[in-house]
DSSP file (Angstrom, degrees, kcal/mol; ACC not computed):
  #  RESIDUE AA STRUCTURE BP1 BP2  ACC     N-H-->O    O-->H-N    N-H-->O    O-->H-N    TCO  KAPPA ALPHA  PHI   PSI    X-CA   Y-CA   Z-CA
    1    1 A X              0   0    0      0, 0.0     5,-0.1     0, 0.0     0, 0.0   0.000 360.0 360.0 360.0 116.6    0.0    0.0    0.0
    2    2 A X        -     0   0    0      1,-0.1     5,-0.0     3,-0.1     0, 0.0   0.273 360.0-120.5 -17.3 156.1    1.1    3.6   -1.1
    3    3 A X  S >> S+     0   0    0      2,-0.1     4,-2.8     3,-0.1     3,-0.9   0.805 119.8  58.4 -76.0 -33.7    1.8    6.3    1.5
    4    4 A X  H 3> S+     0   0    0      1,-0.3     4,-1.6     2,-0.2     3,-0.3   0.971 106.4  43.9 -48.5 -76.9   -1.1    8.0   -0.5
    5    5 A X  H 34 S+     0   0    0      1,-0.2    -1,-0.3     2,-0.2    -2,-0.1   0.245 110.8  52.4 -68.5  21.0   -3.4    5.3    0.1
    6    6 A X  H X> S+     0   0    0     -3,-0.9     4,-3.6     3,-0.1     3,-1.7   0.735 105.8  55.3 -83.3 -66.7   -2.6    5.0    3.5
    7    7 A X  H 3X S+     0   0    0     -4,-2.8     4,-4.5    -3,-0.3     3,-0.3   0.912 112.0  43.7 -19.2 -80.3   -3.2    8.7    3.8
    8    8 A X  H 3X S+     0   0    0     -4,-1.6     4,-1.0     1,-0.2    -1,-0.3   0.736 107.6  59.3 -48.8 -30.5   -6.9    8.1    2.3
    9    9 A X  H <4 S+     0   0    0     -3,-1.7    -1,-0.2    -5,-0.3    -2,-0.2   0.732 108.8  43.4 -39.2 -49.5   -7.2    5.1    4.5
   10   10 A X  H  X S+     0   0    0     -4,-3.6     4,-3.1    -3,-0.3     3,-0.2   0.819 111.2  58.8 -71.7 -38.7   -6.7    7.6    7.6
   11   11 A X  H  < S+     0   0    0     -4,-4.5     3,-0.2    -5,-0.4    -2,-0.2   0.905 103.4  51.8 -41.7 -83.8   -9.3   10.4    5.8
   12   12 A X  T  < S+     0   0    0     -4,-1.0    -1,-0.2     1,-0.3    -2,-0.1   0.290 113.2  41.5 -82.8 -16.1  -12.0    8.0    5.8
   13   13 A X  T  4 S+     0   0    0     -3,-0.2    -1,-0.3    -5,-0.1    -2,-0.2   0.800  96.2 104.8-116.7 -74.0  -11.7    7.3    9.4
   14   14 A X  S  < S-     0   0    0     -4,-3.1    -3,-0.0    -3,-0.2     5,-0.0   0.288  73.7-121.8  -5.8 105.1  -11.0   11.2   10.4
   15   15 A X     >  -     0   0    0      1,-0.1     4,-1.8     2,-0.0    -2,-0.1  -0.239  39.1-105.6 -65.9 179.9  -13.7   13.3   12.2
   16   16 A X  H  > S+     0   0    0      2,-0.2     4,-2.1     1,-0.2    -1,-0.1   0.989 121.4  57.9 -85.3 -60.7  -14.3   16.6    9.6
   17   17 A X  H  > S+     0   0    0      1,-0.2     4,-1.4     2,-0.2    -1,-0.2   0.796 108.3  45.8 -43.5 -40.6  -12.0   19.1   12.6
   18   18 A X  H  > S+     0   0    0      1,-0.3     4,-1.7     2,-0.2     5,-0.3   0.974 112.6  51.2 -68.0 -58.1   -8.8   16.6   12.3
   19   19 A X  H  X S+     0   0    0     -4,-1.8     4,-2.5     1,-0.3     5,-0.3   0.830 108.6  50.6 -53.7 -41.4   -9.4   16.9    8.4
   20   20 A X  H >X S+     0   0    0     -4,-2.1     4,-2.5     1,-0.2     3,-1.5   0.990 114.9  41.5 -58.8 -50.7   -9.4   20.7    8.7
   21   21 A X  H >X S+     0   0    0     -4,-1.4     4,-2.8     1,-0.3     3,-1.9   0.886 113.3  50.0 -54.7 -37.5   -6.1   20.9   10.7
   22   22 A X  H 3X S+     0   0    0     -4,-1.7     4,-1.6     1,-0.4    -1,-0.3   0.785 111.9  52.9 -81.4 -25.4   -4.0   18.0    8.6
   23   23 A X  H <X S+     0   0    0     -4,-2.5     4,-0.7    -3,-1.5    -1,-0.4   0.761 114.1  44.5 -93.2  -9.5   -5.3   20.3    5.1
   24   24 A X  H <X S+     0   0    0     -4,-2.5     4,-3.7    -3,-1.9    -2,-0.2   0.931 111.7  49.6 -55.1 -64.3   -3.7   23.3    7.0
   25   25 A X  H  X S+     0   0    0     -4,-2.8     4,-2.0    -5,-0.3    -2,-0.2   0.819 111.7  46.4 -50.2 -43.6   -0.6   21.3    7.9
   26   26 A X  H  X S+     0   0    0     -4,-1.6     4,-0.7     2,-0.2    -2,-0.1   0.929 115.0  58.4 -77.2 -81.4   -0.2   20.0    4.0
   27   27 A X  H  X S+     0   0    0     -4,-0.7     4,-2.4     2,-0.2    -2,-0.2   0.317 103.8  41.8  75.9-122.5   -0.7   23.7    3.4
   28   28 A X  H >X S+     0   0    0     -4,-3.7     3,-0.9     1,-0.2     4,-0.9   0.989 111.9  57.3 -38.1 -82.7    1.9   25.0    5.3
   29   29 A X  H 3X S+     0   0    0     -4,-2.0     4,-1.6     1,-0.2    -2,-0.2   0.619 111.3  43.0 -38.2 -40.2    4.2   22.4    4.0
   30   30 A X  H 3X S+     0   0    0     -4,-0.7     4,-4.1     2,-0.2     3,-0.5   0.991 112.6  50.5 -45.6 -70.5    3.5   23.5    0.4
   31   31 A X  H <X S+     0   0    0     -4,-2.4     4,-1.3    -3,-0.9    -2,-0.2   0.907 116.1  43.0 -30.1 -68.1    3.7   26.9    1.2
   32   32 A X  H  X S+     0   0    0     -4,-0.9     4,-2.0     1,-0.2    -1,-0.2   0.786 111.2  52.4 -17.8 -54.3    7.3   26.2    3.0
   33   33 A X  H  X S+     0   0    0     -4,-1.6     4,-3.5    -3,-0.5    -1,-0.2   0.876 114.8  49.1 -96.5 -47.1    8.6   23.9    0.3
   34   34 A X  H  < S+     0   0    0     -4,-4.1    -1,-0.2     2,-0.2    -2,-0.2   0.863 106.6  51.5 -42.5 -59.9    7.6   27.0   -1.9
   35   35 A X  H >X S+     0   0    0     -4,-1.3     3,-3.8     2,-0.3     4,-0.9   0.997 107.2  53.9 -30.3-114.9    9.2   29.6    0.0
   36   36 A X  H 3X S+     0   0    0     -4,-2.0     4,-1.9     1,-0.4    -1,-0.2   0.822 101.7  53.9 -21.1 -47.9   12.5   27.8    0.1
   37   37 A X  H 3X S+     0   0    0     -4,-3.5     4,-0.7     1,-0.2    -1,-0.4   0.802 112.9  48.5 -75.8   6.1   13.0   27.2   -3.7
   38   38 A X  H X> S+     0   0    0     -3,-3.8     3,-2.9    -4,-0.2     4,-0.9   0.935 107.6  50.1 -82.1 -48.4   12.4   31.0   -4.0
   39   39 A X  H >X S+     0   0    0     -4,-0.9     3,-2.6     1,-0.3     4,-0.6   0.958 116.4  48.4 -54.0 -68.2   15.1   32.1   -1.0
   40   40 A X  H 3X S+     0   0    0     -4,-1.9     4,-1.6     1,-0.3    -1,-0.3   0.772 113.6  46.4 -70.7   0.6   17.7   29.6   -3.1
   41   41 A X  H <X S+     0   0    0     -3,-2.9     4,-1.8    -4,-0.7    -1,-0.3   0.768 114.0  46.0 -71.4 -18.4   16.8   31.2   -6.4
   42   42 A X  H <X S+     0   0    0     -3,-2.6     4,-0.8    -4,-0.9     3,-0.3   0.999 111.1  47.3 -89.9 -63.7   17.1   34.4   -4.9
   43   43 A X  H >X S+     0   0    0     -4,-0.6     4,-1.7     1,-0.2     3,-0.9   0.794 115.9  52.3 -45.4 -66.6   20.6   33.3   -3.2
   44   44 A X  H 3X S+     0   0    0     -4,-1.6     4,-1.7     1,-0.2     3,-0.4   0.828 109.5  52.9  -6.3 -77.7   21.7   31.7   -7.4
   45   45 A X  H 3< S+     0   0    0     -4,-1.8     4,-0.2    -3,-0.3    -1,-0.2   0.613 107.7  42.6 -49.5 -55.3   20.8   34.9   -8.6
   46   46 A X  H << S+     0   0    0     -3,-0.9     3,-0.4    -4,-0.8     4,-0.4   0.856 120.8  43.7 -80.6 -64.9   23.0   37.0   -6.3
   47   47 A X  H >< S+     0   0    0     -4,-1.7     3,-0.9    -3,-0.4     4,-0.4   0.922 115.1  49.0 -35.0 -63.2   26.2   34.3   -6.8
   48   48 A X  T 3X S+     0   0    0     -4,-1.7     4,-1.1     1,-0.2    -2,-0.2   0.376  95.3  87.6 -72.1 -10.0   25.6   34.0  -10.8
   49   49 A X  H 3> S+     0   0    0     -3,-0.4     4,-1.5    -5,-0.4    -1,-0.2   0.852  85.2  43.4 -58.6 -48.0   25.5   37.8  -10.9
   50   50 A X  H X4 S+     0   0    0     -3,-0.9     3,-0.6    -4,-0.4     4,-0.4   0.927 109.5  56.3 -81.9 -25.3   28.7   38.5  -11.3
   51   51 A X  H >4 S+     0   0    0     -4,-0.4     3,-1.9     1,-0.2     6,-0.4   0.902 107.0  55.6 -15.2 -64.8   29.2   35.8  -13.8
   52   52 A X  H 3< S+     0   0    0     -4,-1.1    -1,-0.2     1,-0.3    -2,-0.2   0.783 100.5  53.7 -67.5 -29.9   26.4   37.5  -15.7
   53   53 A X  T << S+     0   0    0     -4,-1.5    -1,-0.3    -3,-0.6    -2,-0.2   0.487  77.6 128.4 -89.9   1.9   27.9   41.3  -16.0
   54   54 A X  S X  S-     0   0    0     -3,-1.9     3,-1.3    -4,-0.4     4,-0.4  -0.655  72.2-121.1 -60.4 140.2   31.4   40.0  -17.6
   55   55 A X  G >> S+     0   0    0      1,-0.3     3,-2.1     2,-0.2     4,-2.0   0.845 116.9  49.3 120.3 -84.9   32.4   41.9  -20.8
   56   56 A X  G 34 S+     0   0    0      1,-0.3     4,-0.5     2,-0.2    -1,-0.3   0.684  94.1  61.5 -27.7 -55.3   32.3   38.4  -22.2
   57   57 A X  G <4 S+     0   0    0     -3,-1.3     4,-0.5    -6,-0.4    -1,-0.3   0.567 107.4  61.2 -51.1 -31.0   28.8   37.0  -21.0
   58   58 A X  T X> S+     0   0    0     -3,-2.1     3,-1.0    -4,-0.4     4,-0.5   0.926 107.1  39.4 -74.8 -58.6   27.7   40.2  -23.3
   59   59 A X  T 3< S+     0   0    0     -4,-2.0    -2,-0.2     1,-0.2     4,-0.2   0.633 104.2  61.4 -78.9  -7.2   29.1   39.0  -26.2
   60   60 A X  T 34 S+     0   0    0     -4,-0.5    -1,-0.2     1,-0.2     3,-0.2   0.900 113.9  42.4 -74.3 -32.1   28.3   35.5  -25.9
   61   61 A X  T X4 S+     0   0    0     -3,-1.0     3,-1.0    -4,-0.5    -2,-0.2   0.104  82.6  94.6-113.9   4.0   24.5   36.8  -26.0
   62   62 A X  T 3< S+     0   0    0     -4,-0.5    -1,-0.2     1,-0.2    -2,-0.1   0.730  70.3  58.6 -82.5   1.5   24.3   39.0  -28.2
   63   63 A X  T 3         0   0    0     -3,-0.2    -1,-0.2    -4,-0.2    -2,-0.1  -0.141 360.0 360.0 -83.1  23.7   23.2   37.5  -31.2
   64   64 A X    <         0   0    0     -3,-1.0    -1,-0.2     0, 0.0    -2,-0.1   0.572 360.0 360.0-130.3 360.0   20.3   36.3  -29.9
């Protein structure tokens, strides 16, 4: 049996209040999980930056 269909196993069984908090709690976690790949794009961005302003990096792209 899946973790999923364990999960649905546990729903079925769940008075409606438990159900609200555990769809807050996935939720959050989404939200979180979200949250985090932005902060490490942000953190890329900020590293790869200087990469990006070389004299070179300009001519490498400019035909496009």
């Amino acid at each position: 049996m899946t973790i999923k269909e364990k999960l649905l196993q546990e729903i079925e069984k769940a008075p409606e209040p438990l159900l609200q908090e555990v769809l807050n709690f996935i939720q959050f976690l989404q939200n979180k999980r979200q949250q985090e790949k932005l902060e490490i794009t942000l953190l890329s961005e900020s590293s790869l930056q200087k990469d990006w302003l070389k004299p070179e990096e300009d001519e490498a792209w400019q035909d496009l």
